[in-house]
N, C-alpha and C positions, 0 to 999 in steps of 0.2 A: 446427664443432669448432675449440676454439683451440688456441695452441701446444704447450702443457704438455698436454692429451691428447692430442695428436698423436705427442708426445714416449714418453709413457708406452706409446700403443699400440706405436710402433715397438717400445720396450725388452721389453715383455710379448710381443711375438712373436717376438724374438730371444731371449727368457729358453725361450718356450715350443719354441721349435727346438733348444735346447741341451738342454733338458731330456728331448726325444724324443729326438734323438743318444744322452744318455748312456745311455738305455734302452736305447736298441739295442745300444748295447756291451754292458752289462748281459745282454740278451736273447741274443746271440752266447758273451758269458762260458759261461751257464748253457747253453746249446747245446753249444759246445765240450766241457763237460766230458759232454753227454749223448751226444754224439758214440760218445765213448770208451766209454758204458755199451753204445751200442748195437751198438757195433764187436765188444767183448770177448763179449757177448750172441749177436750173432750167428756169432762164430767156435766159440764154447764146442755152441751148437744146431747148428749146420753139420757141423763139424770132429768134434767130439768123442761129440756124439749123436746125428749122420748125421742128421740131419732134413731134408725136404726144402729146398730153397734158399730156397723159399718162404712156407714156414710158420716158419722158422726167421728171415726178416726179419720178418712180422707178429709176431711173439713178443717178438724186438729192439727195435721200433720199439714198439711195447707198452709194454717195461719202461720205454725212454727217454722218452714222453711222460711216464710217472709220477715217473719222476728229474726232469725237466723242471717240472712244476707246482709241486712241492715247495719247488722251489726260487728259481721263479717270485712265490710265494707269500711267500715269508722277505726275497727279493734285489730281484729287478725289479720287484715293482711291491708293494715292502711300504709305499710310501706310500698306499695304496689297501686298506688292510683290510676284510675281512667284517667287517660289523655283525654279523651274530648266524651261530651255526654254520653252522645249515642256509644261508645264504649261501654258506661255502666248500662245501658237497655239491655246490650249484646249480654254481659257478665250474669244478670240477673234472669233472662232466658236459656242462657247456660245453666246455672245453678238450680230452678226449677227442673230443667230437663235432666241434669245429673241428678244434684240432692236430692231433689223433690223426686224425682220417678224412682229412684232406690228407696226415698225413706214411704212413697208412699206405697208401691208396690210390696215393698220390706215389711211395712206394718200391716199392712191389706191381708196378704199370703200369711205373718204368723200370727194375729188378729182371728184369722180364718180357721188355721190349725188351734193352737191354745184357746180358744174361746168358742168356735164353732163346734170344734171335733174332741178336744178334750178337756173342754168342761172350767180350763181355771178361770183366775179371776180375770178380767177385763183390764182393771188398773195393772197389776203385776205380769200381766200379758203383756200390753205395751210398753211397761217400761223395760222389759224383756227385746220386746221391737226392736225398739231404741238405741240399745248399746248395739245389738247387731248389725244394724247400720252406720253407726258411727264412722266405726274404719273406713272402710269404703266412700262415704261420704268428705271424709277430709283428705285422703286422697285424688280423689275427683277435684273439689275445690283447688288443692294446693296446686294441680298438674295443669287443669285445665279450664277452671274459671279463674283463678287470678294467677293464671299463668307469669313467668317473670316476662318484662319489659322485653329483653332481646328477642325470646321465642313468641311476643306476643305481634313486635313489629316484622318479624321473617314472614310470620301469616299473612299480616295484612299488605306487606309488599307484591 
């Protein structure tokens, strides 16, 4: 390997580090505001329509994953468009079945523990949930719901 591709690889993996940071920010933006949907979601189920604690977070966590892709879809990762529709169908039963079964599974189980078994509050439980799954969640997205373009056509080949 000589200089100048030595050169270039350093820069192509500094570009490629930056450009996964700013996704995360990106991925934490569209969080943040899903946050808020799941929050107001689960007070409105709770509070208002006396639902159980529990079905009233899977319902939460439900609406916020679909806030979540949506905009997943437009923001974080619209450099990565579906080729053809049924594409985004595939993307968004992917993201349910990863995001969604980690954040609701995630919230369920520590929903269960902090609130069931040790008594805190509901609101600071789940937003406890929440950053728990995070990680995980944008990892899943970034790997393998909006997989990049080459690894998405070697599949479908």
């Amino acid at each position: 390997m000589n200089k100048s591709s030595s050169q270039f690889s350093v820069l192509s993996s500094r570009m490629d580090r930056n450009r996964i940071f700013l996704r995360w920010i990106e991925f934490n933006a569209v969080g943040g505001v899903g946050i808020v949907v799941q929050l107001a979601a689960l007070a409105v189920f709770r509070s208002w329509l006396k639902l159980d604690y529990l079905l009233a977070t899977g319902l939460a966590v439900e609406m916020a994953v679909i806030h979540n892709f949506l905009w997943h879809v437009r923001f974080t990762w619209a450099d990565r468009p579906a080729r053809r529709p049924v594409q985004s169908l595939v993307r968004l039963a992917k993201f349910n079945a990863s995001n969604g079964a980690v954040s609701v599974v995630g919230n369920l189980v520590l929903m269960r523990l902090l609130v069931g078994e040790v008594k805190f509050n509901y609101v600071a439980s789940n937003l406890f949930a929440i950053v728990v799954c995070s990680l995980v969640n944008f990892l899943l997205s970034d790997g393998l719901v909006f997989e990049k373009e080459a690894k998405a056509a070697a599949i479908s080949n």
